[in-house]
C-alpha positions in Angstrom: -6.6 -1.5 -12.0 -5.6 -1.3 -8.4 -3.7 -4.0 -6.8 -2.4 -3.8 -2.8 0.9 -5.9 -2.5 1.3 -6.5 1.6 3.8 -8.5 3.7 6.2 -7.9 6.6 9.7 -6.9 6.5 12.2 -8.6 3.9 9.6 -10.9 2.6 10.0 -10.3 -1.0 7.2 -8.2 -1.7 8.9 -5.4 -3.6 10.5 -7.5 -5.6 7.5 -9.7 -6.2 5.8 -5.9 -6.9 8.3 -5.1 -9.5 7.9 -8.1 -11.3 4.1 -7.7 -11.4 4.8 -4.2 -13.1 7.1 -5.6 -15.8 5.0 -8.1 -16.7 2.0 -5.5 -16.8 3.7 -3.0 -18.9 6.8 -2.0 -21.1 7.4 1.0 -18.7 6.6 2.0 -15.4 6.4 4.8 -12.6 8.0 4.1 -9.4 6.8 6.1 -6.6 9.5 6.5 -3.6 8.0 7.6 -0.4 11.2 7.0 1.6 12.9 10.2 3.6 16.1 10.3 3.9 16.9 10.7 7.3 20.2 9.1 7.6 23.5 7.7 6.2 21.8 4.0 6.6 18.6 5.4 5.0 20.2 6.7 2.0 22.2 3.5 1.1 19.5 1.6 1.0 18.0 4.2 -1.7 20.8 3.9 -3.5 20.6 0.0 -3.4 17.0 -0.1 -4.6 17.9 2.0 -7.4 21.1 0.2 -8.6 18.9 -3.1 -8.4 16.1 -1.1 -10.8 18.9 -0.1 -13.2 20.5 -3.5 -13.2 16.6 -4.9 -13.9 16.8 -2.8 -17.8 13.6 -2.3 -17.1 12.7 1.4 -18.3 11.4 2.8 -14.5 10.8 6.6 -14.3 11.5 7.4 -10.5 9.8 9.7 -8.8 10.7 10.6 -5.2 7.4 12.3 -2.8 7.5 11.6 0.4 3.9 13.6 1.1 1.7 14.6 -1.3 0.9 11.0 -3.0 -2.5 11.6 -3.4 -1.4 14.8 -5.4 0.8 13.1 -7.9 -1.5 10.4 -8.5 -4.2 12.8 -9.4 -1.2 14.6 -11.3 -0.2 11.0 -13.4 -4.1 10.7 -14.5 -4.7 14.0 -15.5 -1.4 14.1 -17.7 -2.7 10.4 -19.6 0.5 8.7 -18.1 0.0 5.0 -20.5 3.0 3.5 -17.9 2.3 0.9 -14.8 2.8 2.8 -11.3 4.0 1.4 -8.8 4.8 3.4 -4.9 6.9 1.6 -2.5 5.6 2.0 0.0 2.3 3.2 1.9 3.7 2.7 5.2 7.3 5.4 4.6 4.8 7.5 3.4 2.5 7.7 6.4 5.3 7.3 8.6 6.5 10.9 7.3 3.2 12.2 8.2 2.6 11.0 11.5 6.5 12.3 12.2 5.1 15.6 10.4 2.4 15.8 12.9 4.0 14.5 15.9 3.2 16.2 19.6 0.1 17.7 17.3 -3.3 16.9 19.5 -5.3 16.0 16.9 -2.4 14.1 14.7 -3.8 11.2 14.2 -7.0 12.7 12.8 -5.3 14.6 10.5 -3.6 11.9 9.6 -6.7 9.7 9.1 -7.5 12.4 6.4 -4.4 12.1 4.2 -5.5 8.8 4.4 -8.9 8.9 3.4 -7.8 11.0 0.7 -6.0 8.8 -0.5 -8.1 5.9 -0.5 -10.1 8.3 -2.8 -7.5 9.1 -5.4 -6.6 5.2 -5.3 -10.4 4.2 -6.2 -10.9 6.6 -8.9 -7.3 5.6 -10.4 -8.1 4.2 -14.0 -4.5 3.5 -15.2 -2.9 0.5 -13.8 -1.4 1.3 -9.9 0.4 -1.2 -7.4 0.4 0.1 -4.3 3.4 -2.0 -1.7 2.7 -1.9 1.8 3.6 -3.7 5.1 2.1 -5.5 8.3 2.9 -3.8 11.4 0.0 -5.8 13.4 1.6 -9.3 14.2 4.2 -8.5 16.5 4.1 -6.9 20.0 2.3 -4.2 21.0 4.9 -0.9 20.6 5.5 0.5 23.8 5.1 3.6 23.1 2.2 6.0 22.0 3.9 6.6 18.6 4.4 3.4 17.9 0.9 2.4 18.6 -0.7 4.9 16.7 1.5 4.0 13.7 0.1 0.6 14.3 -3.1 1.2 14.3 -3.4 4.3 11.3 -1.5 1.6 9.2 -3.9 -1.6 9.8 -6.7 0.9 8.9 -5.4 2.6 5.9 -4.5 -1.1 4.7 -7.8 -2.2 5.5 -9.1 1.1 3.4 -7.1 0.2 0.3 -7.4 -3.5 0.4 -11.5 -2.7 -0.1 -10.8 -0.3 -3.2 -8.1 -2.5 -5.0 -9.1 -5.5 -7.3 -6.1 -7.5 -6.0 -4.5 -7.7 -2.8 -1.4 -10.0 -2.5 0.5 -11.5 0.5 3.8 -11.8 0.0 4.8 -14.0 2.9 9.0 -15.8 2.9 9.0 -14.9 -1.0 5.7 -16.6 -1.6 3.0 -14.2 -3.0 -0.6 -15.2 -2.3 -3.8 -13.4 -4.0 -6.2 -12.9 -1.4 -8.9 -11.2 -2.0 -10.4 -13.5 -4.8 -10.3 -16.3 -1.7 -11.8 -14.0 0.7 -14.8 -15.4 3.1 -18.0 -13.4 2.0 -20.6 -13.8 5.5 -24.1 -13.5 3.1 -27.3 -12.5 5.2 -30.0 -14.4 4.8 -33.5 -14.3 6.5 -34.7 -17.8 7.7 -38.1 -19.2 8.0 -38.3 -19.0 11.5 -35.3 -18.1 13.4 -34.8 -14.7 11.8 -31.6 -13.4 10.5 -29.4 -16.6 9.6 -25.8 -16.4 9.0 -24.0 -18.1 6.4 -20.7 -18.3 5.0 -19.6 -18.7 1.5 -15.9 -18.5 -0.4 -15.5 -17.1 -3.4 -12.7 -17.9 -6.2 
């Protein structure tokens, strides 16, 4: 089972991702996508793993900044019984788009490590919990980096939240399952007025 755990900066939504993987299983996987390019960068590593060693939880760690899809793929194959969990989706596509950068065609290339992605994530039958973060409620970046960021990251969110079978908010601490609530518009053809619209919840 797939489940997308989304929610802006420092709103508790590793944590809360952490504590969904211990309760899942009695060992897990974690995935770190973060590149270290600084001194700041690298002490908050080593804070996140103190934290997972203080937990006594049993994590394996596993740091891969780029080829996600690959060791996903790799963690199947090899029968891997342990919860994964990759924090998170947006370091990791960060370190492409800076891969790519002043490339023409960067974001499409991008776009494809996505998509590829989204495929390895849909055919995943182990148990996976993907962390990610919303870039789309603040200003607009200023710049063209920035924006494309924005806008690969909505859509690759938008990607994974249709493949996985749960997709959490994790807003001031608070996690909130969404997709369980999501508004289904249903199709309908009317009598005399054609195509009718209706709308429907599902729980």
């Amino acid at each position: 089972m797939a489940v997308l755990v989304t929610g802006g900066a420092r709103s508790g939504k590793s944590s809360f991702a952490e504590k969904l993987a211990m309760h899942g299983s009695e060992r897990g996987i974690y995935i770190a996508t973060s590149h270290i390019y600084d001194e700041e960068m690298k002490e908050r590593v080593e804070l996140h793993q103190q934290m997972r060693l203080a937990s006594g939880y049993p994590w394996d760690t596993r740091e891969e900044p780029f080829q996600l899809r690959e060791l996903l793929l790799h963690l199947q194959e090899s029968g891997e019984d342990a919860v994964v969990l990759v924090d998170c989706l947006t370091l990791w596509l960060s370190n492409w788009l800076l891969q790519h950068e002043g490339e023409v065609d960067a974001s499409a290339r991008v776009m494809k490590r996505i998509d590829e992605l989204v495929e390895a994530v849909s055919s995943y039958r182990g148990h996976l919990i993907l962390v990610t973060n919303e870039v789309g409620d603040g200003i607009v970046p200023e710049y063209p980096l920035g924006r494309s960021f924005r806008d690969l990251a909505g859509r690759m969110n938008q990607r994974l939240a249709g493949v996985c079978e749960q997709v959490f908010l994790v807003t001031v601490g608070i996690p909130m399952e969404l997709k369980s609530r999501a508004y289904r518009l249903e199709e309908s053809t009317g009598i005399n007025t054609g195509i009718n619209k209706s709308l429907s919840i599902e729980r």
